[in-house]
N, CA, C and O atoms as a Tripos MOL2 file, in Angstrom:
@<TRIPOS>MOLECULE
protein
  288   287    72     0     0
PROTEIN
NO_CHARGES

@<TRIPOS>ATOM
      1 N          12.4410  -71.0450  -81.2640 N.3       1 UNK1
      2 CA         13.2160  -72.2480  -81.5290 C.3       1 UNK1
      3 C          14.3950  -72.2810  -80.5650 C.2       1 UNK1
      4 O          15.2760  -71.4220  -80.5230 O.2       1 UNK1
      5 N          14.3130  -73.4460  -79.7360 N.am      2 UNK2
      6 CA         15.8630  -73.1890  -78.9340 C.3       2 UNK2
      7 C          16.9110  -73.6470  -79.5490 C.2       2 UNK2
      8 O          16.7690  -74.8580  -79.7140 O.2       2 UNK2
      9 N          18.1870  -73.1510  -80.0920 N.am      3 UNK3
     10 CA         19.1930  -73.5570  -80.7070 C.3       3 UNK3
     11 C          20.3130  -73.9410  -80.1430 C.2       3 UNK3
     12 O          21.4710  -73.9520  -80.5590 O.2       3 UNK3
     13 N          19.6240  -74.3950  -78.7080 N.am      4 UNK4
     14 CA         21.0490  -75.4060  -77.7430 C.3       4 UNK4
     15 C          20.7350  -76.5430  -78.0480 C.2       4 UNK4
     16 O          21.2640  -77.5590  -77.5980 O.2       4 UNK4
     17 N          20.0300  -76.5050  -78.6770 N.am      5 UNK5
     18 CA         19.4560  -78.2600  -79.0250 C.3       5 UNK5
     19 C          20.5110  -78.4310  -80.6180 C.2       5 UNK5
     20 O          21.0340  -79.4510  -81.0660 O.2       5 UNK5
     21 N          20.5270  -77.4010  -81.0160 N.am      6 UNK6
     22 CA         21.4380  -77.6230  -82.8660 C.3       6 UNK6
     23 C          22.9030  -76.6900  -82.6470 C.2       6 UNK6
     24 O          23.1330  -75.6110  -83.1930 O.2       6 UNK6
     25 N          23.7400  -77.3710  -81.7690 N.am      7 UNK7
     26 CA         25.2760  -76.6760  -82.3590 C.3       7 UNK7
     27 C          25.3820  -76.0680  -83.5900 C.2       7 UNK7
     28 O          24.9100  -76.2030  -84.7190 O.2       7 UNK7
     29 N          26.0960  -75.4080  -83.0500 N.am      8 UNK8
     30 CA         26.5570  -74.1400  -84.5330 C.3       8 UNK8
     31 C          27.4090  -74.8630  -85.5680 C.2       8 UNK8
     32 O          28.4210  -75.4780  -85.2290 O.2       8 UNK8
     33 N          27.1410  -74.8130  -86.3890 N.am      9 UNK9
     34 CA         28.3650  -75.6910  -87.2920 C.3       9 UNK9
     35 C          29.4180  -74.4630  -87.3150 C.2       9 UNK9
     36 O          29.2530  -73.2520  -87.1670 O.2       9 UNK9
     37 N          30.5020  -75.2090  -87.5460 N.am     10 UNK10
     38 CA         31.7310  -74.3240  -87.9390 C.3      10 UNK10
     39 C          32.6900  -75.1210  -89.2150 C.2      10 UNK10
     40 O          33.1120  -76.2760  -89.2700 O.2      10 UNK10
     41 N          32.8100  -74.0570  -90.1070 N.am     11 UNK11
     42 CA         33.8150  -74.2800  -91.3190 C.3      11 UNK11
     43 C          34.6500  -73.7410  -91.0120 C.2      11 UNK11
     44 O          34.5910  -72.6460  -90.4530 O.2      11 UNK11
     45 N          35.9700  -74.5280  -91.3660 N.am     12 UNK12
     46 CA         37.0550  -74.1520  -91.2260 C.3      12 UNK12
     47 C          37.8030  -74.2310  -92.4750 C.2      12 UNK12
     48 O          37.0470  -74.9600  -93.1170 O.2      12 UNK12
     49 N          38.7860  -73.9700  -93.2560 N.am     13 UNK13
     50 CA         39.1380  -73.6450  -94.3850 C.3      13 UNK13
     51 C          40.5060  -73.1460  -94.3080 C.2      13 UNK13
     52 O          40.6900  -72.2090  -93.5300 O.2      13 UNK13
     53 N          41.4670  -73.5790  -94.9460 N.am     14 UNK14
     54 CA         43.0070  -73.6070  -94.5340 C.3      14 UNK14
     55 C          43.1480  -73.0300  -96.1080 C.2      14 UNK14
     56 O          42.7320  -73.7660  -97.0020 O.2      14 UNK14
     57 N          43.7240  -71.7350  -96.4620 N.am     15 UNK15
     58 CA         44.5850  -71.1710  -97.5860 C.3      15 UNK15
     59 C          46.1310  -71.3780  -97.2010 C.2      15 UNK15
     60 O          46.7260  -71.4010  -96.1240 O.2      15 UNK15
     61 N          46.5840  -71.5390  -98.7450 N.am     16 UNK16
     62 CA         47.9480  -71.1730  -98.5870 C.3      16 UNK16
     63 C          48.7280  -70.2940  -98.4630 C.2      16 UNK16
     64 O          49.0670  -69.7750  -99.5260 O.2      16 UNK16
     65 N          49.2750  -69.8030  -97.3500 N.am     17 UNK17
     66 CA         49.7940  -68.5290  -97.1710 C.3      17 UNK17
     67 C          50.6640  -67.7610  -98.0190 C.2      17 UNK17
     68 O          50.8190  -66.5410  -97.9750 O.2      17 UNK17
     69 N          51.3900  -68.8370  -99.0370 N.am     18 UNK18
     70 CA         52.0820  -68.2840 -100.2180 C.3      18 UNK18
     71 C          51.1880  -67.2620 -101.3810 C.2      18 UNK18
     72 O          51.4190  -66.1770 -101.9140 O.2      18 UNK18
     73 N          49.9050  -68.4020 -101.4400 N.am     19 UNK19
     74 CA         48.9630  -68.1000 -102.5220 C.3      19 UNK19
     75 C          47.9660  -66.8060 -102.1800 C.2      19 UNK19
     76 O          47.3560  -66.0980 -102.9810 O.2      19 UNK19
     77 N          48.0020  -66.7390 -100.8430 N.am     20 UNK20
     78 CA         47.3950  -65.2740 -100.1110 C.3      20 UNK20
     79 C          48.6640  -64.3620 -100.0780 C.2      20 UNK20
     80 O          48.6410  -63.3780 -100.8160 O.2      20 UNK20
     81 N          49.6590  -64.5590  -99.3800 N.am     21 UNK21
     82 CA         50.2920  -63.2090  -98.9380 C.3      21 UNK21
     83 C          51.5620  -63.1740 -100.1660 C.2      21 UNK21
     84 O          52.1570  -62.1260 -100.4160 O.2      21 UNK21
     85 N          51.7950  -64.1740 -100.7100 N.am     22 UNK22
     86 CA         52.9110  -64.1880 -101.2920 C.3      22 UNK22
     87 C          54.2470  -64.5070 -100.9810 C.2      22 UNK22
     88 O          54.5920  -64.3240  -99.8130 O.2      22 UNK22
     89 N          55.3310  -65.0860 -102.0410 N.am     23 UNK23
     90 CA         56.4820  -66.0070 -101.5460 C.3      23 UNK23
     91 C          57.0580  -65.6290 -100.4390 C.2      23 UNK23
     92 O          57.3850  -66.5080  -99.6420 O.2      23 UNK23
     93 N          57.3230  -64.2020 -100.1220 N.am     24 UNK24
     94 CA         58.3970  -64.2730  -99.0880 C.3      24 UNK24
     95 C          57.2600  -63.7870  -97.5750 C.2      24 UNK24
     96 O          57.5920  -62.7290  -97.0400 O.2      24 UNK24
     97 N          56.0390  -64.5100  -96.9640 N.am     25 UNK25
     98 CA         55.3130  -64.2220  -96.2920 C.3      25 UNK25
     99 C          55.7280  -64.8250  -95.2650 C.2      25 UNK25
    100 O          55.8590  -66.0010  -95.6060 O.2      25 UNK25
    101 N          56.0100  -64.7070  -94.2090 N.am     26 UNK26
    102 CA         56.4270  -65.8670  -92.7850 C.3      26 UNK26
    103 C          54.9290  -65.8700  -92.5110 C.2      26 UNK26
    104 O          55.1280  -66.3700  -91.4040 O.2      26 UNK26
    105 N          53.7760  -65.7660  -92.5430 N.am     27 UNK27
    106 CA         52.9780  -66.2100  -91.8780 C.3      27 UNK27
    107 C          52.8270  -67.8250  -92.5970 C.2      27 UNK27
    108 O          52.9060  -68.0090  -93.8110 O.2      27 UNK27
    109 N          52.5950  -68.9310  -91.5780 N.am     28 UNK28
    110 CA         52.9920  -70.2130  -91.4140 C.3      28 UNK28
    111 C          51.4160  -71.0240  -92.1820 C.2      28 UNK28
    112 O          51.3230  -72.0190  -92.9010 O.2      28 UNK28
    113 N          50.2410  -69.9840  -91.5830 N.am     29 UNK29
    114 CA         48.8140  -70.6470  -91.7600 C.3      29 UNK29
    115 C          47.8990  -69.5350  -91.7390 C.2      29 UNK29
    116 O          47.9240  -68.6010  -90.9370 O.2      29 UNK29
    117 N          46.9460  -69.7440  -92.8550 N.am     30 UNK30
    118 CA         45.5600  -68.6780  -92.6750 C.3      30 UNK30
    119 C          44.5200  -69.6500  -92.9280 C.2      30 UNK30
    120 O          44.5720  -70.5140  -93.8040 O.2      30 UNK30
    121 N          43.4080  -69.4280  -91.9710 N.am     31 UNK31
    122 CA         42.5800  -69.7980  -92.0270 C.3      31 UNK31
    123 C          41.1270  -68.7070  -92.2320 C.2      31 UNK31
    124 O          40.8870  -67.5440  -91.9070 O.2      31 UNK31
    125 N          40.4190  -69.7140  -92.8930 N.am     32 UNK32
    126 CA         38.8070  -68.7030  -92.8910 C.3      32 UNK32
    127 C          37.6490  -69.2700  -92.2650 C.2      32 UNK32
    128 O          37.2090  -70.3030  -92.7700 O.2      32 UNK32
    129 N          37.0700  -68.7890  -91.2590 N.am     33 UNK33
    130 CA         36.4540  -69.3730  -90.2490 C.3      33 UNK33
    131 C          35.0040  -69.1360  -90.5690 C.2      33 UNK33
    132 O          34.8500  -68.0760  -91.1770 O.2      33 UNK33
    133 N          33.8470  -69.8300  -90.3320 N.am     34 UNK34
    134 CA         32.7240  -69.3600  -90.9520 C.3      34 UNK34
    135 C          31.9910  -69.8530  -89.7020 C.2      34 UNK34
    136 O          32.1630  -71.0140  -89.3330 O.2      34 UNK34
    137 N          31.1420  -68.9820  -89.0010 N.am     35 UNK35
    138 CA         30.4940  -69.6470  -88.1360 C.3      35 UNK35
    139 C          28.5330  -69.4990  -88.8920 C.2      35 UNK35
    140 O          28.0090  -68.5160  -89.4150 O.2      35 UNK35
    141 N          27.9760  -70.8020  -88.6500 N.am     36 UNK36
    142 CA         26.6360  -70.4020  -88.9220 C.3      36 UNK36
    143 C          25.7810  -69.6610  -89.0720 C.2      36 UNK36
    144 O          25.1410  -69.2970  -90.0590 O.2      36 UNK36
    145 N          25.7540  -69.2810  -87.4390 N.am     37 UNK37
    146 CA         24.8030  -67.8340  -87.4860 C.3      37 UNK37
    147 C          25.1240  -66.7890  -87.7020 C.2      37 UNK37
    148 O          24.4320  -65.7730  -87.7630 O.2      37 UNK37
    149 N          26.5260  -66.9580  -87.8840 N.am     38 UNK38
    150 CA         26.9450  -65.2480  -88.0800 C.3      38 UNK38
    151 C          26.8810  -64.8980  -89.6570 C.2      38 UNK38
    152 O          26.6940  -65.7120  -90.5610 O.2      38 UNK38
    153 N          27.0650  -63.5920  -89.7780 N.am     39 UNK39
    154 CA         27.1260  -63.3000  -91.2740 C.3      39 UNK39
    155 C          28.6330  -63.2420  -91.0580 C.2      39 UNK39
    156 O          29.1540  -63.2420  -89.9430 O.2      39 UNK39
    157 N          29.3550  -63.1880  -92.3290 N.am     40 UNK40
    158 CA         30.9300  -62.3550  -92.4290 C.3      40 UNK40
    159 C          31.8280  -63.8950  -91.9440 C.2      40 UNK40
    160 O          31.3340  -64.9110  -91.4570 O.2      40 UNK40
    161 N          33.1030  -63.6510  -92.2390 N.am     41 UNK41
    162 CA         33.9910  -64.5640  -92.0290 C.3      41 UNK41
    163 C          35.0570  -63.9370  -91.0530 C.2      41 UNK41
    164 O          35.1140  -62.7210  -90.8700 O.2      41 UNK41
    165 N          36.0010  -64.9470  -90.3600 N.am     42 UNK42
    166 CA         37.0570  -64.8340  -89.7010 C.3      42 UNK42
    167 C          37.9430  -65.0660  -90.4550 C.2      42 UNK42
    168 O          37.8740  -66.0700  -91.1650 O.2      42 UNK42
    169 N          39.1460  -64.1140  -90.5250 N.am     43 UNK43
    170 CA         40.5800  -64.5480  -90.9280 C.3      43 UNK43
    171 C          41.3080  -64.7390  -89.7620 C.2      43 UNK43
    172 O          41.3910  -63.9230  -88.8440 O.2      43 UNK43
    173 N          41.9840  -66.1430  -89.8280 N.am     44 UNK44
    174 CA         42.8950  -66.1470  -88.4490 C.3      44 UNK44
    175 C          44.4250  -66.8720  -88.9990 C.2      44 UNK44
    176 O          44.4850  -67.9020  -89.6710 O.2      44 UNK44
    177 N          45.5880  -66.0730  -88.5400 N.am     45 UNK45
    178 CA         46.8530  -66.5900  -88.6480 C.3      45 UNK45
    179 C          47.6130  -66.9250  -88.4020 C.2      45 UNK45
    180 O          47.7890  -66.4220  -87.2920 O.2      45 UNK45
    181 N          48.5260  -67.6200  -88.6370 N.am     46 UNK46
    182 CA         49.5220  -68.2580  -87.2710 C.3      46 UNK46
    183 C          50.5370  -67.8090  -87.9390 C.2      46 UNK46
    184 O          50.5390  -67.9690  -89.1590 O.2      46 UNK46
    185 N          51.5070  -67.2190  -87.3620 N.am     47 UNK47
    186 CA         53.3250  -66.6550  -87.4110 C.3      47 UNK47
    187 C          53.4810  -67.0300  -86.2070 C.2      47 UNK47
    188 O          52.8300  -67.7900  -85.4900 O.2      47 UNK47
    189 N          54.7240  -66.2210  -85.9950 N.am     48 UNK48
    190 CA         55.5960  -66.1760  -84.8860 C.3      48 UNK48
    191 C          55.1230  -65.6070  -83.7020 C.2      48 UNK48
    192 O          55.7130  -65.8570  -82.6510 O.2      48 UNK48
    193 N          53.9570  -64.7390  -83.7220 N.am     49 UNK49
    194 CA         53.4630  -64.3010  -83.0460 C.3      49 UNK49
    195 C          52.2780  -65.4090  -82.0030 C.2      49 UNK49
    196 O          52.0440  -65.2680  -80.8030 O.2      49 UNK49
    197 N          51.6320  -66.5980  -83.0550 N.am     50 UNK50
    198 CA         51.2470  -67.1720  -82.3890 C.3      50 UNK50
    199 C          49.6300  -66.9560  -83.4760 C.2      50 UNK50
    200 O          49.6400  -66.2220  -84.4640 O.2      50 UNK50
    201 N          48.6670  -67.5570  -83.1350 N.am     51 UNK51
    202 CA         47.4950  -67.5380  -83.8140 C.3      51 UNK51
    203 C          46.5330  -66.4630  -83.1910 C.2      51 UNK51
    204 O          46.2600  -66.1570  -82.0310 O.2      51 UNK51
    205 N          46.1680  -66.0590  -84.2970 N.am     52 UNK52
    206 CA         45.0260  -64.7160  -83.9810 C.3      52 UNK52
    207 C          44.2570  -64.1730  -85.2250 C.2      52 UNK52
    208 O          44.6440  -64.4440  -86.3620 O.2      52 UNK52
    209 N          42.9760  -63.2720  -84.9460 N.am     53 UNK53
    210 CA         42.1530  -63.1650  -85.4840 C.3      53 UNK53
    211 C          42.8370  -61.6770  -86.1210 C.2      53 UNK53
    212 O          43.3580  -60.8100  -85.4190 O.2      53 UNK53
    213 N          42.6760  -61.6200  -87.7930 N.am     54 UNK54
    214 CA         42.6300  -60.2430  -88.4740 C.3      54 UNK54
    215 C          41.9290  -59.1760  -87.5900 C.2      54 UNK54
    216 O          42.5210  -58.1810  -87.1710 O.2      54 UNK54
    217 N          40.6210  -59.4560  -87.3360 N.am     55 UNK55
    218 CA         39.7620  -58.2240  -86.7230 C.3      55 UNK55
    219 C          39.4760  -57.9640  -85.6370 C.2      55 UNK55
    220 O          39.2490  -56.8270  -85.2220 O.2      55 UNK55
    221 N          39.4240  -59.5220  -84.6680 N.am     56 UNK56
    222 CA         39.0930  -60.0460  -83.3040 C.3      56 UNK56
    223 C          40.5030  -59.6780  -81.8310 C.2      56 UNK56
    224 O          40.4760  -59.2010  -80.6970 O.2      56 UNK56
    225 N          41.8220  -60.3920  -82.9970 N.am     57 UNK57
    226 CA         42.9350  -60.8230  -82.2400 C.3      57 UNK57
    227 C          42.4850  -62.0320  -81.5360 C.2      57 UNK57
    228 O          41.7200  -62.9300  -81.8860 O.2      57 UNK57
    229 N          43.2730  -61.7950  -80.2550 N.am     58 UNK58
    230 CA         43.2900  -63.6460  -79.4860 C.3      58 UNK58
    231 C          42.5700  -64.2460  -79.1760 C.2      58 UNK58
    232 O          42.2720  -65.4370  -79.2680 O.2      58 UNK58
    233 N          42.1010  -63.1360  -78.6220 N.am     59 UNK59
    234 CA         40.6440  -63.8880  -77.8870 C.3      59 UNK59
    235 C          39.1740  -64.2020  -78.4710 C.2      59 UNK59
    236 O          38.1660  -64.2970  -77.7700 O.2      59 UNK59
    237 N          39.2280  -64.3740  -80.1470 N.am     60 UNK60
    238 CA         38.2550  -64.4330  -81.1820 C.3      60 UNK60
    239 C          37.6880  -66.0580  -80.7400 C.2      60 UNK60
    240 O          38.3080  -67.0560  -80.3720 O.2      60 UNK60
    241 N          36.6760  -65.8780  -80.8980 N.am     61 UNK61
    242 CA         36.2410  -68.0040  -80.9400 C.3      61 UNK61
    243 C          36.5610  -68.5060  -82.0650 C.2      61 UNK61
    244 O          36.4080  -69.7230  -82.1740 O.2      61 UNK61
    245 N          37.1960  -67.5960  -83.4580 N.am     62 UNK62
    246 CA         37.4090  -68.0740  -84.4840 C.3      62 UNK62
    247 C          38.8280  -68.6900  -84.1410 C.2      62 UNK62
    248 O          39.2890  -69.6240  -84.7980 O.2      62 UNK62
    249 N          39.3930  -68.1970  -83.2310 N.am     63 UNK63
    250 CA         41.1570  -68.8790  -82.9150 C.3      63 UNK63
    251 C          41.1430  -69.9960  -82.2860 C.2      63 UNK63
    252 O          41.9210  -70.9490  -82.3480 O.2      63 UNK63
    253 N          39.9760  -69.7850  -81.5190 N.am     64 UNK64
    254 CA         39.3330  -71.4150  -80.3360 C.3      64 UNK64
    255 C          38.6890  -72.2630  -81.5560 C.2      64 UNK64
    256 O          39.0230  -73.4420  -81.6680 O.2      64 UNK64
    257 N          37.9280  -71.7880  -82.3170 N.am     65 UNK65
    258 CA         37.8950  -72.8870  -82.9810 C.3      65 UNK65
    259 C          38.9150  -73.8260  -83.8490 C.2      65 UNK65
    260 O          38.9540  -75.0530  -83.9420 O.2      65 UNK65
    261 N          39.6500  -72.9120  -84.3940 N.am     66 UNK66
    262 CA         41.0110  -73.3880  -85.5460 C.3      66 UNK66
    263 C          41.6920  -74.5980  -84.1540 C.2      66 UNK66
    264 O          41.6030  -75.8210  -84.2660 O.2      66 UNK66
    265 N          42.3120  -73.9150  -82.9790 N.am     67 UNK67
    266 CA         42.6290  -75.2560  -81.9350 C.3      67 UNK67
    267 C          42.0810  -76.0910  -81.7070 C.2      67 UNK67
    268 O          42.6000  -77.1360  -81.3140 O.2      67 UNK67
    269 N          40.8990  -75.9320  -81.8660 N.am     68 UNK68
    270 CA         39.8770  -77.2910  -81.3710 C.3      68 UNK68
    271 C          39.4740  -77.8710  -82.5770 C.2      68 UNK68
    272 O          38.4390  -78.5280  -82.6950 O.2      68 UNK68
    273 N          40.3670  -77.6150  -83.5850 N.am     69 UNK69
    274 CA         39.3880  -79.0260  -84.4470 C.3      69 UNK69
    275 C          40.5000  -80.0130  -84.5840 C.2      69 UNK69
    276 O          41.6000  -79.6720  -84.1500 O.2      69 UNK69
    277 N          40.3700  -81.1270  -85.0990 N.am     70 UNK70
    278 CA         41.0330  -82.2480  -84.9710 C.3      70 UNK70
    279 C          42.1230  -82.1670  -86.0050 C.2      70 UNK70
    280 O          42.0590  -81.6820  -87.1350 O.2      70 UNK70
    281 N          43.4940  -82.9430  -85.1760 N.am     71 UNK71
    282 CA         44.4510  -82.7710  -86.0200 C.3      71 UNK71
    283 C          45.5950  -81.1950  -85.9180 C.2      71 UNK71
    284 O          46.6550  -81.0140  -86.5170 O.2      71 UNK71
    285 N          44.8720  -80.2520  -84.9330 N.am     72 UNK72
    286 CA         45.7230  -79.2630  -84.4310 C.3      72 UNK72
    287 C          46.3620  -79.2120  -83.4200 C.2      72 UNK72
    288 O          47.0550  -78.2250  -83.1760 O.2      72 UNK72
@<TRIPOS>BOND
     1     1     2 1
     2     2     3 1
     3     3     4 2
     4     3     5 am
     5     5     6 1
     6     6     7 1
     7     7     8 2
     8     7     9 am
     9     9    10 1
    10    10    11 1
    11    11    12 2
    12    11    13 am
    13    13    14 1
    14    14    15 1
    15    15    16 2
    16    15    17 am
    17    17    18 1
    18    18    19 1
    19    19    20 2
    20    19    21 am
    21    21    22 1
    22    22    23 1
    23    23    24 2
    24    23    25 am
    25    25    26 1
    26    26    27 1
    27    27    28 2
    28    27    29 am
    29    29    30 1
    30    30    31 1
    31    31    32 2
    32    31    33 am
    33    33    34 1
    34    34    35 1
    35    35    36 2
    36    35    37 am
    37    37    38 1
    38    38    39 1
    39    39    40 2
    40    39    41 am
    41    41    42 1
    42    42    43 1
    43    43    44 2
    44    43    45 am
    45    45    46 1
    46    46    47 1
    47    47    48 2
    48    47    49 am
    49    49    50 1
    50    50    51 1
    51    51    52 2
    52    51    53 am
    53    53    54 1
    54    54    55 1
    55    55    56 2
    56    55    57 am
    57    57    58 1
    58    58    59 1
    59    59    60 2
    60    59    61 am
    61    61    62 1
    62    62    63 1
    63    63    64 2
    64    63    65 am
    65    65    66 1
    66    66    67 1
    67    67    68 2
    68    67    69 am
    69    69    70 1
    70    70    71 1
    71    71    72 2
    72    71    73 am
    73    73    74 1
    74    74    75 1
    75    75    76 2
    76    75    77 am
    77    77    78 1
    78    78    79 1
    79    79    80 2
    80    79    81 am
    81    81    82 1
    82    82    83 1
    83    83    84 2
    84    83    85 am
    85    85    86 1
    86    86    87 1
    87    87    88 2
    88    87    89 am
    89    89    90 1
    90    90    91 1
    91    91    92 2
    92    91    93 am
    93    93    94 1
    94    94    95 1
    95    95    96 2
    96    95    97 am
    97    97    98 1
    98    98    99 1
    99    99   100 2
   100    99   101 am
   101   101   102 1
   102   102   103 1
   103   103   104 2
   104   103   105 am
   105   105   106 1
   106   106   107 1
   107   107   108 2
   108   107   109 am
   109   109   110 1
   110   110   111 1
   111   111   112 2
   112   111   113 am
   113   113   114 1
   114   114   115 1
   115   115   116 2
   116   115   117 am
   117   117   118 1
   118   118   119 1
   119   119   120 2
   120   119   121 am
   121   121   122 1
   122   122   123 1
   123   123   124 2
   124   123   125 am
   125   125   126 1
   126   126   127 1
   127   127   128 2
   128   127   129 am
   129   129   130 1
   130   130   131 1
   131   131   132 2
   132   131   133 am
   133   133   134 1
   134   134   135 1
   135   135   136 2
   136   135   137 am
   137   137   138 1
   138   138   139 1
   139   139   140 2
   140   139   141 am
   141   141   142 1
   142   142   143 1
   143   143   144 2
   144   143   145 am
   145   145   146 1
   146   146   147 1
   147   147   148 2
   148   147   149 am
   149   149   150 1
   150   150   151 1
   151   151   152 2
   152   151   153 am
   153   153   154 1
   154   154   155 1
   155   155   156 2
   156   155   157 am
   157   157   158 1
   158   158   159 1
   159   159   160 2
   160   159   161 am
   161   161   162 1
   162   162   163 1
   163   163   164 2
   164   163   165 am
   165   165   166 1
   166   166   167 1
   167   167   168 2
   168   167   169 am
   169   169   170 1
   170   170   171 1
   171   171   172 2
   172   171   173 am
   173   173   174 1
   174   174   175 1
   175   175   176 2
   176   175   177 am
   177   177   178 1
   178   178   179 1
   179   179   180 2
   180   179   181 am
   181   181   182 1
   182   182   183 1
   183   183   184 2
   184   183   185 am
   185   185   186 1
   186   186   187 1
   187   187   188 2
   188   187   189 am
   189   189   190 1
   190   190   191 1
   191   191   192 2
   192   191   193 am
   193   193   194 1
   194   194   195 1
   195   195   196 2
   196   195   197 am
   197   197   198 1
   198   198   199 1
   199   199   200 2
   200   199   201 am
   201   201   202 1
   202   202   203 1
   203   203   204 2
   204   203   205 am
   205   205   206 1
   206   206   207 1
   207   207   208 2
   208   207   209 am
   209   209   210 1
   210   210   211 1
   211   211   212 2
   212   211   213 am
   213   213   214 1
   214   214   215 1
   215   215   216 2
   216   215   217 am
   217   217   218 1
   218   218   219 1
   219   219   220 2
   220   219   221 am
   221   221   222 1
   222   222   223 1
   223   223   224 2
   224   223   225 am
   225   225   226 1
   226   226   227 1
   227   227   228 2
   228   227   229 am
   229   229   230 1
   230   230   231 1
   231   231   232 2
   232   231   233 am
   233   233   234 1
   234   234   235 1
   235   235   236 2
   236   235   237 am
   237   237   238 1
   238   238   239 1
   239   239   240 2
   240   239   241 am
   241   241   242 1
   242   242   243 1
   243   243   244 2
   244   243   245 am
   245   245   246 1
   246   246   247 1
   247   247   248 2
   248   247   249 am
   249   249   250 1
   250   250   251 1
   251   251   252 2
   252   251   253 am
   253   253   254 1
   254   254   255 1
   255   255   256 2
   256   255   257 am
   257   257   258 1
   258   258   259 1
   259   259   260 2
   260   259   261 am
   261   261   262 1
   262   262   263 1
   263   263   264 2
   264   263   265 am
   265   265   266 1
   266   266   267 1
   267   267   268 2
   268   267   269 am
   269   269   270 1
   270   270   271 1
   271   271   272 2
   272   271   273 am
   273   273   274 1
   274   274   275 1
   275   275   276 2
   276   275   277 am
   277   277   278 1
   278   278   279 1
   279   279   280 2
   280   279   281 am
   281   281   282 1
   282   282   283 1
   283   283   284 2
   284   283   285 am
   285   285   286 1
   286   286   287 1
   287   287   288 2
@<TRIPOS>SUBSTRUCTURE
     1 UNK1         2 RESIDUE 1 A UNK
     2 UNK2         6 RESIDUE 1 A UNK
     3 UNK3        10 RESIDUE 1 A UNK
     4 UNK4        14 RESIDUE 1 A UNK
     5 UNK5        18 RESIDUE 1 A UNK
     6 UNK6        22 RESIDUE 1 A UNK
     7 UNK7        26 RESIDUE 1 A UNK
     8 UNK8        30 RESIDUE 1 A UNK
     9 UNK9        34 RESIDUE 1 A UNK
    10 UNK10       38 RESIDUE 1 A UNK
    11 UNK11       42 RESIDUE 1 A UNK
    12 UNK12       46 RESIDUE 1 A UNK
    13 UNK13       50 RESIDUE 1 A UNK
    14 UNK14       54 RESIDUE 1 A UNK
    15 UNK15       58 RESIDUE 1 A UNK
    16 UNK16       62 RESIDUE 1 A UNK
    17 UNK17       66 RESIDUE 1 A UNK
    18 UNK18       70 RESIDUE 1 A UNK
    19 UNK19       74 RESIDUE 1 A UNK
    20 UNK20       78 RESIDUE 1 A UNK
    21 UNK21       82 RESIDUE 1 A UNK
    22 UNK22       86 RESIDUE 1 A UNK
    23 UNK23       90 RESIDUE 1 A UNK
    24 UNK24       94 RESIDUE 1 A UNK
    25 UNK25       98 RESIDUE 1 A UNK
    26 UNK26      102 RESIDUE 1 A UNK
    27 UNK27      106 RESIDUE 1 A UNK
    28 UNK28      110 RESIDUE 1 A UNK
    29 UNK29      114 RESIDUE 1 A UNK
    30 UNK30      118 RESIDUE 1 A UNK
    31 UNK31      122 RESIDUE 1 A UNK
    32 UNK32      126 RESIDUE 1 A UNK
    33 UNK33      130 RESIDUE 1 A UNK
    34 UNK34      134 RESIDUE 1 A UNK
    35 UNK35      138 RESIDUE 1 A UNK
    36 UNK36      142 RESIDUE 1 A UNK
    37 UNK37      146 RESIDUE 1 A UNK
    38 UNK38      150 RESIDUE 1 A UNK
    39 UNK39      154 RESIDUE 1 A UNK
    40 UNK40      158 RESIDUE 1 A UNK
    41 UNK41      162 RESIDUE 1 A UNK
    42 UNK42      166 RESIDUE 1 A UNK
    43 UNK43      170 RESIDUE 1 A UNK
    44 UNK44      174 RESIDUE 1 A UNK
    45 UNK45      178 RESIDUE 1 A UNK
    46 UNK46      182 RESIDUE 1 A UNK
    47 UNK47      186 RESIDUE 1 A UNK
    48 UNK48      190 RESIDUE 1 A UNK
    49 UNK49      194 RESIDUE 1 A UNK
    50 UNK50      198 RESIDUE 1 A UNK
    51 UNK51      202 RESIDUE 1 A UNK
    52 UNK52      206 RESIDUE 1 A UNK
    53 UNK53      210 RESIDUE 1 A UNK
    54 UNK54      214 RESIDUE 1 A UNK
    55 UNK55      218 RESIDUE 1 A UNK
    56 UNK56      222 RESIDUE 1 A UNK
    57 UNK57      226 RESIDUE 1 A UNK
    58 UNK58      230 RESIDUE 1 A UNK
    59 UNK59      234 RESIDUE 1 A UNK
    60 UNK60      238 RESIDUE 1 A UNK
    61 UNK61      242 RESIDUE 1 A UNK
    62 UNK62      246 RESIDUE 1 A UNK
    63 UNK63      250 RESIDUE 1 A UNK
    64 UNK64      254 RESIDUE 1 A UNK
    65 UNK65      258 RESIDUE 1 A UNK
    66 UNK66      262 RESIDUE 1 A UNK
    67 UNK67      266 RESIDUE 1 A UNK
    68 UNK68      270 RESIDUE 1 A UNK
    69 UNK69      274 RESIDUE 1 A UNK
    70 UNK70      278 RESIDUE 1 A UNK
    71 UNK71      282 RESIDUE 1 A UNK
    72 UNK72      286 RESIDUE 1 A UNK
């Protein structure tokens, strides 16, 4: 089956960083990234540091994706 013909879907999923890390958390945004074919999820966060992957860091496609969807 060639699967350049069917893009990967991607979920994206925005928690509240209060309701994850708790009141006094500076991280700004967490996201949970789900790509199709993969098994397992991405956690990616934005602080001060800038956005990045729990397991990946920067250069995750889960961080390229969170920028590239609409409205970021």
């Amino acid at each position: 089956m060639q699967l350049d013909f069917f893009p990967e879907q991607v979920r994206i999923q925005e928690l509240d960083p209060r309701d994850v890390a708790g009141e006094k958390t500076r991280v700004e945004a967490i996201f949970v990234v789900r790509f199709e074919w993969e098994r397992g999820m991405h956690q990616v966060f934005k602080d001060h540091y800038g956005l990045y992957c729990a397991e990946h860091g920067r250069l995750c496609r889960a961080v390229s994706a969170v920028t590239a969807r609409p409205g970021s």
